[in-house]
N, C-alpha and C positions, 0 to 999 in steps of 0.2 A: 089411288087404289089402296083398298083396306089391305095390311099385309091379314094372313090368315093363318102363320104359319106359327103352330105352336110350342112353348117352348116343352120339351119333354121333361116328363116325370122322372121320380128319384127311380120308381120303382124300373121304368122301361133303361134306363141306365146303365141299371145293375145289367140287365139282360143284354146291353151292347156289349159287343166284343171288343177287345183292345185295339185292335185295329181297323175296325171303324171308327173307334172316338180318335185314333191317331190320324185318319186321313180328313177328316173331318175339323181335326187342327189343321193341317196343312193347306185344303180347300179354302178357310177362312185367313189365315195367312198369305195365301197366294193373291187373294183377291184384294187385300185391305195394302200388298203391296202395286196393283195394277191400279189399283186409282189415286195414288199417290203420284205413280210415273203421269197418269192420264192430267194429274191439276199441272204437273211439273211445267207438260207440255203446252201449256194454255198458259199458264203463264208468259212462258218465253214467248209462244205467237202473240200476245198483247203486247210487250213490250219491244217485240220488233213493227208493232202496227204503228205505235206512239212516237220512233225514232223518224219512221218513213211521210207520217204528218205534218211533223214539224220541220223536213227538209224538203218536202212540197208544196209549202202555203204560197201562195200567190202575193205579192208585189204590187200595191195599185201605183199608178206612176202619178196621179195627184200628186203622193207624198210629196215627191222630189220640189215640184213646183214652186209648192208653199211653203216648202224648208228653205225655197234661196230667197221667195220674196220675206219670208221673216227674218232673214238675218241681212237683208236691208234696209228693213225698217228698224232694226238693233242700231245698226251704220250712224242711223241719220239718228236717233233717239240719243245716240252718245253725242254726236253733235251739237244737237241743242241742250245738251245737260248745264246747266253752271253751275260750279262750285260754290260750297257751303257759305265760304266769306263774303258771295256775291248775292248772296240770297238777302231779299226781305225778312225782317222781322215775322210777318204775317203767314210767309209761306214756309219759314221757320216752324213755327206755331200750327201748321199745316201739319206739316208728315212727324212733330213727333206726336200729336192725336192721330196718323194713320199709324204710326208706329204701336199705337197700343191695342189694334184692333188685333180681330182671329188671324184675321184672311193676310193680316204681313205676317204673323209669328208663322203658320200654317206654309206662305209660303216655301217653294222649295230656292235655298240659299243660292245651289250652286248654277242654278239658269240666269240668263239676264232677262226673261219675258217680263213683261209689266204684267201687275197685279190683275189687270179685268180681261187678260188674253185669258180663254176658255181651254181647258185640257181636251186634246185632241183623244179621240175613242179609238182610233187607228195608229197605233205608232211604229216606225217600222222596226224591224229586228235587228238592221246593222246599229241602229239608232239608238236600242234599247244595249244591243253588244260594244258601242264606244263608249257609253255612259258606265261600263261594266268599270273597275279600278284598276290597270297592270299591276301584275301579280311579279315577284323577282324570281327567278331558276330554281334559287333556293326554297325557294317556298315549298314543303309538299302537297299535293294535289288532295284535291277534298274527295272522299267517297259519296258518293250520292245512292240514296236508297229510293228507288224510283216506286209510288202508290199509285192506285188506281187512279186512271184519269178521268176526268171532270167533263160533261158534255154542253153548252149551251146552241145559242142561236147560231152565235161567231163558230161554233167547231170544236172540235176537241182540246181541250187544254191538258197538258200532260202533267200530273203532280211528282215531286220529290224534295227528298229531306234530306238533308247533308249526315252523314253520320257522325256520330258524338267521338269525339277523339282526344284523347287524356290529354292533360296539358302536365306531358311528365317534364318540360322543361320549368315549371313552374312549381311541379312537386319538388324536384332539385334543388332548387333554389332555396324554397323553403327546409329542405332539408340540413341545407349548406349551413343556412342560419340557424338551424336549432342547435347543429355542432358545435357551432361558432358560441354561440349560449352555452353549453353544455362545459365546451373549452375555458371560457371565461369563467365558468363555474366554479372547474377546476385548479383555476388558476389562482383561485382566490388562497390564501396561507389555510393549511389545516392549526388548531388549536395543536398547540406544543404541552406534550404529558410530561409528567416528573417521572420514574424511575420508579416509583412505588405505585402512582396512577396506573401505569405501562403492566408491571408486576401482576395488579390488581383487576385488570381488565384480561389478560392473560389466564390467570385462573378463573377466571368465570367462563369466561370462552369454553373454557376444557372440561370445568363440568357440566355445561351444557350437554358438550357433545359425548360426556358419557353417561349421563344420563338419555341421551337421544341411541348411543349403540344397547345400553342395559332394556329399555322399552322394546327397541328391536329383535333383541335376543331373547326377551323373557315371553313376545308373542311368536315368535317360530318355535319358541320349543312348546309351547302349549298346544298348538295347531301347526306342525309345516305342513301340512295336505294344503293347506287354503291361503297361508301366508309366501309363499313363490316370490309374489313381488316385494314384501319387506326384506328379504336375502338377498333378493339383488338390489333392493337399496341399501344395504347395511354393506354388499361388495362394493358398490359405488362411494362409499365413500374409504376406499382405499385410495381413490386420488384427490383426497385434501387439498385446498389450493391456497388457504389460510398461513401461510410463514411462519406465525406466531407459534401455532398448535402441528401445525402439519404431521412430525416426524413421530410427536405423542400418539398424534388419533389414528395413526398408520401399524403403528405397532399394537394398539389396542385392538382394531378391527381383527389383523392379522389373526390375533390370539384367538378373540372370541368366534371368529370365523372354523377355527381349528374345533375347537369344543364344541360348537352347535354340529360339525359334520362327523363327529366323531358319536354323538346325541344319536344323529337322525338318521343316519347314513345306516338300511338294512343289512342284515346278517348274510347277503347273497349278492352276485355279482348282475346288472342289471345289463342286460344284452340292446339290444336295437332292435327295434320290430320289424318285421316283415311287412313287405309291402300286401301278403295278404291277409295278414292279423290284421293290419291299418283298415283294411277293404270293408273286413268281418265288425257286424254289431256284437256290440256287448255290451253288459249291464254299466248302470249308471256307476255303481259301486265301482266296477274294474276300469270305465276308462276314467272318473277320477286317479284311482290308481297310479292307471298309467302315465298322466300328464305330468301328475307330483312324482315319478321316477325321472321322467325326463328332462323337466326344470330342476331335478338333483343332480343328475348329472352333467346338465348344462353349465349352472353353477360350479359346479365343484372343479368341471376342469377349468371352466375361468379362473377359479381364485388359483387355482395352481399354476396356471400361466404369470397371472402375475407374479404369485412368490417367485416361480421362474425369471421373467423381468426383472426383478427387485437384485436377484440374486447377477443378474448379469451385466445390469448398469455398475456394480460395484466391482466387480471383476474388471472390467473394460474403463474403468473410469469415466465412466458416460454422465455428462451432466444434460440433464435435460433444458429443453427451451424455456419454460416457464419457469425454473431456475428459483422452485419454492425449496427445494432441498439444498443444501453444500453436500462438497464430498464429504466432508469428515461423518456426515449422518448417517452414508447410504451403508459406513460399519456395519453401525449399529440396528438397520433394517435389515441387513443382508443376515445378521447374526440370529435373528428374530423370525425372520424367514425360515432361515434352516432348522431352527427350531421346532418351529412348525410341520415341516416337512418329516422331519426326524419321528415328531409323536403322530403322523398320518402311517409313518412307513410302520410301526409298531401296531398300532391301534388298527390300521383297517387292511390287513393284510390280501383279505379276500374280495375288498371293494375293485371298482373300477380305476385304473390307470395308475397300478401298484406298479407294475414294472417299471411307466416313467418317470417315479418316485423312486424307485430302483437308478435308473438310471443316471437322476441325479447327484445323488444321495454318493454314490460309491466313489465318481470323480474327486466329490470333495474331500474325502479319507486324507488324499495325499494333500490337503492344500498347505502352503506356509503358513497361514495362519495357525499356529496350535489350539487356538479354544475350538474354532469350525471344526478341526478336523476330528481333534477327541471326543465333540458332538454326536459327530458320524459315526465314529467309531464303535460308540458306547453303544448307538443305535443299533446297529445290525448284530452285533456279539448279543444284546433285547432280543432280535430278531430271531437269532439262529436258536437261542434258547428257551422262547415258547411254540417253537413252529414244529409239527406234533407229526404234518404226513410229507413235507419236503419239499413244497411246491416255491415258496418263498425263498428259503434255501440255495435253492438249483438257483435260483433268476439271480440270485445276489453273486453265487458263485462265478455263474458264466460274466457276469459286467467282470470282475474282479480280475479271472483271467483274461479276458481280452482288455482289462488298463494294462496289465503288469508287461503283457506283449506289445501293444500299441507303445506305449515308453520305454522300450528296448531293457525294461528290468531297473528301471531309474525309479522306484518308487521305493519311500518309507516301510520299512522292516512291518509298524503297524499295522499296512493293508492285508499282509498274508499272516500275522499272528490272530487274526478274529477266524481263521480256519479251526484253529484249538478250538471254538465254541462252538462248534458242528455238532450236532446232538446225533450224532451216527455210533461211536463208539460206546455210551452208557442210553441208548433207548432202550425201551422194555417196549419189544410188540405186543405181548402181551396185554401191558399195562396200558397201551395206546390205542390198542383198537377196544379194549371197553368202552375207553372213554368217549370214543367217536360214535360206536356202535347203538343206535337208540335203546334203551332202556324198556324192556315191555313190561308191564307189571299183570302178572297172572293170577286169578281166583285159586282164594286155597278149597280146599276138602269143604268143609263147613260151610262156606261162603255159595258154593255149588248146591250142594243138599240144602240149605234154607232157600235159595233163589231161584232156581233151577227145577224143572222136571226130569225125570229119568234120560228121556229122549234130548234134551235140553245139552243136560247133561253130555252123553254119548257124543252128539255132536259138537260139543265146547271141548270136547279134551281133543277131539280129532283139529278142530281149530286152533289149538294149543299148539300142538306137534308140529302144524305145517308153519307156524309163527319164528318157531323156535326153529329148526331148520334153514328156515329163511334169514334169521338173525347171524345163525354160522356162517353160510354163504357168505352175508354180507362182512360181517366181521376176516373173515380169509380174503376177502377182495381187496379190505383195505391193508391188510398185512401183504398183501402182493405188490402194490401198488407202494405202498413204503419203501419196499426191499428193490423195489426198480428205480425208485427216484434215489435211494439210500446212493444204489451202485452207480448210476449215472454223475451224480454228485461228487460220487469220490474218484470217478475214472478221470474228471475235471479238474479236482486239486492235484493227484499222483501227474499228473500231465502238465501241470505248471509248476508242482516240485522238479521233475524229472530233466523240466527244460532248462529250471535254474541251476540246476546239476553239471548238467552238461557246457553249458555254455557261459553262464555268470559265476563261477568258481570265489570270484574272489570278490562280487558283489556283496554288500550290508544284509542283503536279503538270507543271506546263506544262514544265520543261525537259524530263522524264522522256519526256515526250510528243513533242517535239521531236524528242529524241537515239534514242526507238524510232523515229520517221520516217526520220531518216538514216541506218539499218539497216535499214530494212525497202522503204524508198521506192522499189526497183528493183522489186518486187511489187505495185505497187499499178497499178488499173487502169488505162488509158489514159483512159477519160471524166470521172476525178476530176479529172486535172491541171492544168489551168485552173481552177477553183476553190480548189485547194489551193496554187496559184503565188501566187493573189491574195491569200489568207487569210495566207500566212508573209509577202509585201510589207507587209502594211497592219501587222501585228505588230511585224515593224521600224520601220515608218515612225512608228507613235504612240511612240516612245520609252517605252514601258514597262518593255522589256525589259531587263537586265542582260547585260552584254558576252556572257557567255557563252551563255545563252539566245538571243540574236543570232547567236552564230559556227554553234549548233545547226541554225537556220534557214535561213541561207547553205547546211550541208553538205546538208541534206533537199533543198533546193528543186534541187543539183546533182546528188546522187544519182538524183532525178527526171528532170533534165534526160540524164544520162550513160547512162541505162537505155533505156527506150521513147518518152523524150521524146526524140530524135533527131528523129520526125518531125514533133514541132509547132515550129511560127513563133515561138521567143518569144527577145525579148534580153534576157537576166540582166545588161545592164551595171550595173544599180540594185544587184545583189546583190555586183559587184566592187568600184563604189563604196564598199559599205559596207565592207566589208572590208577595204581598203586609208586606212580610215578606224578600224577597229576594231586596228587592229596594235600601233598605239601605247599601249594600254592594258595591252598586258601588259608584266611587266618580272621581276627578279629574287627577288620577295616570292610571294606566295602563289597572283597569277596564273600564276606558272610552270607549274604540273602541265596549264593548259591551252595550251600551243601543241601539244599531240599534234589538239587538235580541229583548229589552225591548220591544223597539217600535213596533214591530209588534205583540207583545204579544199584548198589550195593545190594537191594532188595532182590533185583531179579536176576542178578549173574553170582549169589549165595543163597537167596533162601528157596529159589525157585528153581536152582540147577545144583542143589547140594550135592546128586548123587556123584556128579560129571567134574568135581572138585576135591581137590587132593587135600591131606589134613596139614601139609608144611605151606598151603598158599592160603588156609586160612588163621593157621596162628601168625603169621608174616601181618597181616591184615587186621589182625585184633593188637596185634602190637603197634602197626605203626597210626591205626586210628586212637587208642589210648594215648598216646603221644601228640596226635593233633587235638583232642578236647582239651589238652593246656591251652592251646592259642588262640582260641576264639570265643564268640558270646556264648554265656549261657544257654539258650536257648538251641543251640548247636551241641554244645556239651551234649544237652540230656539226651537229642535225638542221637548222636554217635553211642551216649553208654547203652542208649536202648536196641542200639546195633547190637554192638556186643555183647549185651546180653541174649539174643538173639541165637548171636553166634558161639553159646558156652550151649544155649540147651539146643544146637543142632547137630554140631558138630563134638564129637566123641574124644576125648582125652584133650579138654580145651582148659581144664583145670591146672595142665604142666606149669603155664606161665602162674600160675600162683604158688609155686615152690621155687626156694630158690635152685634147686639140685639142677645139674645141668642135665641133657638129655643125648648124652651121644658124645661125637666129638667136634669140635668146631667153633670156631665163637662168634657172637650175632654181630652182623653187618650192617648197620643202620642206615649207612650211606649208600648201600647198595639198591641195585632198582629191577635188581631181577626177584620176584617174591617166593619162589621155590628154593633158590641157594643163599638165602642170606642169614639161614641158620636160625629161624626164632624159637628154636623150642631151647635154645640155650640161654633164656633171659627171662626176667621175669616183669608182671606189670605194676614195677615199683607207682606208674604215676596215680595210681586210683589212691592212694595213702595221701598223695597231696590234693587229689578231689576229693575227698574225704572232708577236708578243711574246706571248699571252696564258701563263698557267701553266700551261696546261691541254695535252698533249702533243696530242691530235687533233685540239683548234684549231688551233695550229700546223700541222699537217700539211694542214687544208683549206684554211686560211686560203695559204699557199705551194703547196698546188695549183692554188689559183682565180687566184692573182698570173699563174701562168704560162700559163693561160688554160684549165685545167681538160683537158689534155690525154689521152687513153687508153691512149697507149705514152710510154714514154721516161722519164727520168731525173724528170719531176715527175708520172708517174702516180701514183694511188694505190695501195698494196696490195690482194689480192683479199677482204679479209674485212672491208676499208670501202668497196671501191665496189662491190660485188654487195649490199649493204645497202639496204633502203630509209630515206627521209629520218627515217621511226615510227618506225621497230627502233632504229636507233639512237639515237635520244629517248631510247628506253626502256632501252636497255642501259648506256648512262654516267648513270643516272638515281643522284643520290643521296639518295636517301631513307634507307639505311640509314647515314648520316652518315658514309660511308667514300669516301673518294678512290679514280673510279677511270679506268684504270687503276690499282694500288697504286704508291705513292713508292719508288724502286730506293733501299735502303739505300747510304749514302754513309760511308764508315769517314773519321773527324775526323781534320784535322792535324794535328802535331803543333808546338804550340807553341814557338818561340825563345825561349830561356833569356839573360839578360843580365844581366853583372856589375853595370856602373854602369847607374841609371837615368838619369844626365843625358847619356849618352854622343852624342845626337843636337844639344846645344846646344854653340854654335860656343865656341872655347878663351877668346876677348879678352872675349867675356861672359858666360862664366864666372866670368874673374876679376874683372869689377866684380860681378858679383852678390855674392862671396865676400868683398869688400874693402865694401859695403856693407851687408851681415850685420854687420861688426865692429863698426862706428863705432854709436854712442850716440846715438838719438835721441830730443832733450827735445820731449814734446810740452807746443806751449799750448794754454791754454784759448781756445775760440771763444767771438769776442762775435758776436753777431747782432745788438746795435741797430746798432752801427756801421756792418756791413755794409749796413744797412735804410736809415742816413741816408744814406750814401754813393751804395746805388741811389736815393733820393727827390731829390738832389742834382743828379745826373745826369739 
């Protein structure tokens, strides 16, 4: 039958509804699975027709008959056989010409029928099944794949094919042998290198292989959107397996892995998609994009895991199985690693998986190793002083106080001095939200009138205004948002100061702790300060402390005082005391580097609380500082005269010490350590007479300004670029640490020596000539006797 059924046009298509073309799937689905089931079943009924055949064929019982009368005729055939040696020549000569015919080669071996018995057309089935071969248990069973069967006159004959079945015992084998080969191969001796061969093959190795990372590097940075897979083979070969080169190409990767993510890595933090962005089409452009973000970030935490690994098998002393590294290398990885990590923590603040960069990074601060840890260190102090709104900051702060708590306060003084680099006490919000703030750039006057129509116009400046507005807003958002992380930050450090206050008094920590107070103490609330005035007095007062731990305490508890502490009631003479007690402990050896702490003591409990200071606790003060610049560097010298000079044009009738007359009655007490009774306005400041003398060119020059009574104009002022200084700067600027005089010494061209004929020409004529006249004469010596001398003094 003709089908007639036809196929339909594009156009009637269009016009089908969706859900007819869908059921219309399914009808044709449904059907193409019903006649699949229908062959299934035709099948199996054949194959159960062909088993049921062959277990009902009939048996003629002829068979039987003519199987016993042949194998009596076999009987009697062997009977009359005779052996070869008994044979005729002739009949010899007989069977081997039947021996060359078809019909012997053709026969079948394993029967004893004689050649001209005829194959039987009927053979029976037990007959064909004993001629089969036993099989042994082990043997396993052949699959048979049963084919259509075959029809004749005889009846149905059923076909099948064994199925093909791997001969894996034989693949083994063969394989066993190729080992065996491969073993022998290696067995053979490798060629033995010289020491300069070895050398030789070793550098070549290495600039392969960096020539093979510079090619990987130099195409991701041209293209990373498309090169994805060269980044992960350039991570890949961070596991080197080469011995030779291993520990080189590991540290090379490491690097140039830092620099390409430091390259490519965007200005924003790249989040995880949704699973209904994922759903959502988009342009070719964005989900490019988006694949090269997330093979970036895929990557980037890879290689950070491993710098992690690298860093932990060396911690652990983990040798790995492949045992292509020794310990002594995993050093100098672990070194190279941190390194890396250190310029990721700087460089991509705002990328992804800062904080476990963070997290790393801060444990190691404390490790024994000192190069690691002053690595770390340098890092984050980087850190805390380009980070502009606080966000990096806060995350370094919180690891920091919860190490210093997790280790019971057992860490390095170093990990809480990178608190001093907190950009909270000198940020300018100001300064910091322009810089955040976009930038608009607006049409001037001119620019409007030539460009512009009236209306244009009118509506450009209304555009302007709402710009500009919007730019305030934004700029005050980020100034809020500073001054919340600012505080949050700091409630963090005051709270792991407070705790090493309370509880580790006498831990390493405490100067650290101190000298962040004295920087930070202008911030701290008003309801602490009474608690905290009392807690730095009793610190001093049990003498635990060390000089400098003490001058700490002095600056904090004034800092306090000079800030919000204006309006509490409290007299710090306890903390002057000390201090004009602690002066004399430093001198020209190792306490030198601290009179920078003196001097700012001195800065803001005199020239920042002048009014609240009496005039016999600052001539007390100018005397016994004139006194300490005998003892110590230069460089300390000029910052103490630049004190004192200070302290001539602040404070009112400071000129006394420069007369001798006394002033009252009483006489000065030098030894004494109280700075209101030790009488100074009765002495005068003999030492500026011998700084006057010192080597040092800008001694001189303070020491003859201060004689003349530290004047502002005139013939003994100073020049403008040492008295616009303060008394620090200058500490620090003639500071010689780099073991160089300075100012530098004005080269000075040598005299030139007098040349003289005679040497004696300075010895008068008349003794000359006895000198000359007593050279001539002959002098006999005697022998000394010493007893006589002996009897002579005994005599006497």
């Amino acid at each position: 039958r003709k089908n007639t059924k036809r196929v339909p046009s594009f156009r009637k298509l269009l016009r089908t509804s969706q859900i007819k073309l869908d059921n219309k799937l399914k009808n044709k689905q449904y059907k193409q699975k019903s006649a699949a089931k229908k062959y299934r079943k035709e099948q199996k009924k054949l194959r159960e027709a062909v088993r049921d055949a062959i277990s009902r064929k009939p048996f003629p019982l002829e068979e039987c008959k003519k199987k016993q009368a042949a194998k009596k005729w076999e009987e009697k055939e062997e009977e009359d056989a005779l052996p070869l040696d008994m044979m005729d020549e002739d009949d010899l000569k007989l069977m081997e010409d039947l021996a060359q015919k078809a019909s012997f080669l053709t026969r079948d071996l394993s029967s004893n029928e004689p050649v001209h018995v005829k194959k039987r057309k009927h053979e029976s089935v037990i007959e064909k099944y004993e001629k089969v071969p036993r099989r042994l248990q082990t043997e396993p069973e052949k699959e048979l794949i049963h084919l259509l069967p075959i029809k004749d006159k005889s009846g149905i004959i059923p076909q099948a094919v064994e199925k093909p079945v791997l001969n894996v015992a034989h693949d083994e084998e063969e394989d066993t042998e190729d080992m065996e080969e491969a073993e022998d191969f290696n067995e053979e001796p490798l060629p033995v290198l010289t020491p300069e061969e070895m050398a030789a093959q070793r550098r070549q190795k290495l600039q392969e292989r960096k020539m093979h990372i510079a090619a990987l590097a130099s195409a991701i940075l041209s293209e990373p959107d498309s090169n994805m897979k060269k980044l992960k083979e350039l991570r890949a070969m961070l596991m080197e397996q080469d011995p030779n080169v291993a520990v080189i190409v590991r540290k090379l990767v490491m690097v140039s892995l830092m620099e390409i993510f430091k390259d490519i890595a965007p200005s924003y933090k790249i989040r995880p998609l949704t699973e209904a962005e994922k759903a959502t089409k988009v342009k070719k452009e964005t989900q490019k994009l988006r694949e090269f973000e997330e093979g970036l970030v895929s990557q980037y935490k890879f290689y950070l895991e491993n710098l992690e690994q690298t860093i932990k098998d060396w911690k652990q002393r983990k040798l790995k199985k492949s045992n292509v590294i020794s310990l002594k290398a995993y050093k100098g990885l672990a070194e190279v690693a941190v390194k890396c990590l250190c310029e990721l923590l700087v460089a991509l603040p705002h990328f992804n998986f800062h904080n476990n960069i963070i997290v790393l990074i801060v444990p190691l601060m404390n490790d024994p190793s000192k190069m690691i840890s002053e690595l770390c260190v340098e890092a984050v102090k980087k850190l805390f002083k380009q980070d502009k709104l606080g966000y990096a900051s806060l995350g370094v702060v919180k690891v920091i106080s919860g190490l210093v708590r997790g280790r019971n306060y057992d860490v390095r003084p170093e990990v809480l001095k990178v608190f001093l680099h907190l950009r909270i006490k000198e940020v300018e919000l100001q300064k910091d939200s322009e810089d955040i703030a976009p930038k608009k750039k607006f049409m001037t006057y001119k620019e409007k009138r030539k460009n512009l129509s009236r209306m244009q116009r009118k509506w450009k400046k209304a555009e302007e205004k709402l710009e500009r507005e919007l730019l305030e807003a934004e700029a005050s958002e980020s100034k809020a948002k500073k001054l919340k992380l600012h505080t949050e930050t700091l409630n963090i450090v005051f709270v792991t100061y407070f705790r090493i206050l309370k509880k580790a008094q006498k831990s390493p920590l405490l100067p650290a702790v101190l000298e962040g107070l004295a920087k930070f103490a202008h911030l701290i609330n008003v309801e602490f300060f009474d608690d905290l005035l009392v807690v730095l007095h009793s610190l001093i007062a049990s003498g635990d402390l060390s000089y400098r731990e003490s001058l700490h305490c002095i600056l904090s508890a004034f800092h306090i005082l000079s800030g919000q502490g204006d309006v509490l009631n409290i007299d710090p003479m306890k903390f002057y005391t000390h201090l004009y007690k602690t002066l004399f402990s430093l001198h020209a050896g190792g306490t030198n580097e601290d009179m920078g702490i003196v001097l700012q003591c001195l800065d803001v409990m005199f020239a920042k609380r002048r009014k609240q200071v009496s005039q016999q606790r600052a001539l007390a003060f100018l005397k016994r500082l004139s006194i300490l610049a005998l003892h110590v560097l230069p460089n300390s010298s000029v910052g103490i005269l630049a004190t004192n000079r200070v302290f001539m044009q602040t404070f009112p009738r400071m000129d006394l010490l420069l007369d001798n007359d006394s002033q009252g009655s009483g006489v000065y007490l030098p030894e004494l350590d109280e700075p209101e009774h030790c009488n100074a306005q009765n002495t005068a400041l003999w030492e500026l007479h011998l700084l006057q003398r010192h080597y040092h060119p800008i001694v001189q020059k303070f020491a003859s300004h201060l004689i003349a009574g530290a004047p502002t104009e005139g013939s003994g002022a100073l020049p403008l670029d040492l008295s616009q200084r303060s008394a620090t700067e200058l500490f620090e600027t003639y500071c010689m640490k780099g073991m160089t005089f300075n100012p530098p010494v004005a080269s000075v061209t040598p005299r030139r020596k007098d040349t003289f004929s005679q040497m004696d020409s300075f010895v008068d004529e008349e003794l000359n000539k006895q000198l000359q006249q007593h050279s001539r004469e002959t002098v006999a010596h005697k022998p000394l006797d010493f007893a006589k001398h002996l009897k002579e003094s005994s005599l006497a």
